[in-house]
N, C-alpha and C positions, 0 to 999 in steps of 0.2 A: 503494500500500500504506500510507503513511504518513497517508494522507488519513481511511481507514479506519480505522485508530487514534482519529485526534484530534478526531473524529466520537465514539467509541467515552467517550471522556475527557469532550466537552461533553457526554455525556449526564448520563457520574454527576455532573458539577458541576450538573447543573441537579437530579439526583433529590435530591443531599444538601441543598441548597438550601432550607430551610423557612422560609416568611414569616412573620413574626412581627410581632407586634400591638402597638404603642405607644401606651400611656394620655395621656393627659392631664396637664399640667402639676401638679403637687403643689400648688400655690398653688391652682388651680380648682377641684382636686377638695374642697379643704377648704373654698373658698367656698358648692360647690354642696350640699357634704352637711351632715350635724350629727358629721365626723369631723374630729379634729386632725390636722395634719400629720404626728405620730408614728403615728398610730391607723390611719390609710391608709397607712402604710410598712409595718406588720404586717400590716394585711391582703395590701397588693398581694405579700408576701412567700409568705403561705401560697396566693395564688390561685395566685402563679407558679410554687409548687411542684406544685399541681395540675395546673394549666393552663401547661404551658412555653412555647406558644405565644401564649398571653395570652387565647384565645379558649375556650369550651366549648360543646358541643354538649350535647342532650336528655340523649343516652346517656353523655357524661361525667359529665353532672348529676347523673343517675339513680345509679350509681357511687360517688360523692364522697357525695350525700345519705343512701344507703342505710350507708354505715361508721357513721352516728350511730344508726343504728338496729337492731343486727345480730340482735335478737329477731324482728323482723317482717320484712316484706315494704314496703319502702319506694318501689319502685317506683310506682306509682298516683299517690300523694299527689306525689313528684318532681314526675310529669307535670304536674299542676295547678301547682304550685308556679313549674314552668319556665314557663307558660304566661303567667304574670303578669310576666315580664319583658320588656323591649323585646329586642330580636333582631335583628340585620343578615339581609342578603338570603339567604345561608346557614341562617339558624336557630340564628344562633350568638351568646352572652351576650359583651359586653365587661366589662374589667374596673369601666368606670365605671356600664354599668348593672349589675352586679351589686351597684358598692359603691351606687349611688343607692337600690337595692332593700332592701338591708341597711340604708340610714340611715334609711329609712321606719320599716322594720319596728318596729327595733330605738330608734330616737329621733325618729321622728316626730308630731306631733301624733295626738290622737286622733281629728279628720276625717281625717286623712291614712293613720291605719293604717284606719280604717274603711272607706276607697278602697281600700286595699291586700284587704281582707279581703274586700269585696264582689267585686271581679276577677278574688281564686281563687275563689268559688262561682259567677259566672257564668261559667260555663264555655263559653259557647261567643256570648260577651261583646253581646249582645241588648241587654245594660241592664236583664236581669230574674234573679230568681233562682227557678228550679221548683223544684217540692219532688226531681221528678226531678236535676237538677245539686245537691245538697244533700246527699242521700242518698250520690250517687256520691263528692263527696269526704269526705263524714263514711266512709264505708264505705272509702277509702283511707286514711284518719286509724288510724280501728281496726287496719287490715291492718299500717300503719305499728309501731304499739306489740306486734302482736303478740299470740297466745294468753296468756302467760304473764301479763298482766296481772291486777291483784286491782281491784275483784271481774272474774270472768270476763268477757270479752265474745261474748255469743251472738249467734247467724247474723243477728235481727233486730233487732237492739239498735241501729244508727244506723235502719232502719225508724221503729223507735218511735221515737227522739229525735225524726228531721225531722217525724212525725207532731205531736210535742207541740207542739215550735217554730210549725208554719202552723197550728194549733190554734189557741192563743195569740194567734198574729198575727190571727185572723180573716179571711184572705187564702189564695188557692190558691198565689201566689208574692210575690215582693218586687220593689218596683223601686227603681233609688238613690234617688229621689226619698223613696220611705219611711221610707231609714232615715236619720235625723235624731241632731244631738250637742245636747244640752241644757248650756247655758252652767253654767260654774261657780257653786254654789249652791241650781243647779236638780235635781242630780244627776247623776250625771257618768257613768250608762251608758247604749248608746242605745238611742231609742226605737224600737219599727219604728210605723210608721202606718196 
């Protein structure tokens, strides 16, 4: 009878039990990013309050990304968004790729966010960008902001943009190879080819 119990007892010890995720040494993490040591204590503070367990999935993402947005529908652009990050064998962000991801974004060179920015439009990461993968995250961008925007944004208004955009480029799609950073002096936005 007593055996039955304590059976009964390892179990909830194993269900309350939640593994939890340990970052990287604070020293590394400032080496590896463009974040100060205080700058990555703030962060890892708000991811931890997100993410208790250290880890996020799609649908946390989705979630957490969608609060900054509460006019639109932020869901879509998420996705893209999530998809540009590295991921463990779960499909789950750690804290370090999350902050590696944020120190591009946010302080990386301009090759390096233009990597970043080429990764969410190739969406299904070929090395090209279609006008089709273009559309769909321009058309998640809009969904993102929402009706409410001025001026208004109608049904085919990322249509037209992607239109103008490979118009322009003289190209039915892009590949990294095209788009190119022109050194300082040269001008400093890029080119596509």
């Amino acid at each position: 009878m007593f055996g039955g119990k304590k059976k009964e007892d390892d179990m909830d010890d194993l269900s309350l039990h939640v593994q939890r995720y340990r970052p990287e040494e604070l020293d590394k993490l400032a080496k590896t990013t463009k974040f100060s040591r205080k700058e990555i204590q703030l962060i890892y503070r708000g991811f931890k309050q997100e993410c208790p367990t250290g880890l996020i999935d799609e649908e946390g993402f989705k979630g957490i990304f969608s609060q900054f947005f509460p006019l639109g529908d932020a869901t879509h652009y998420a996705h893209y968004v999530f998809n540009t990050f590295k991921r463990n064998t779960q499909g789950q962000i750690s804290f370090e790729d999350f902050l590696a991801a944020l120190s591009t974004v946010s302080r990386g060179t301009t090759q390096e966010k233009l990597q970043w920015i080429f990764g969410l439009y190739d969406v299904n990461n070929d090395g090209l960008i279609t006008k089709t993968e273009m559309v769909d995250v321009v058309t998640a961008i809009y969904e993102m902001m929402g009706r409410s925007t001025e001026p208004q944004v109608e049904e085919t208004s990322a249509k037209e943009h992607v239109e103008k955009i490979f118009h322009e480029s003289d190209e039915g799609r892009w590949d990294y190879g095209s788009c190119q950073i022109q050194e300082e002096g040269e001008g400093s936005t890029p080119a596509v080819g």
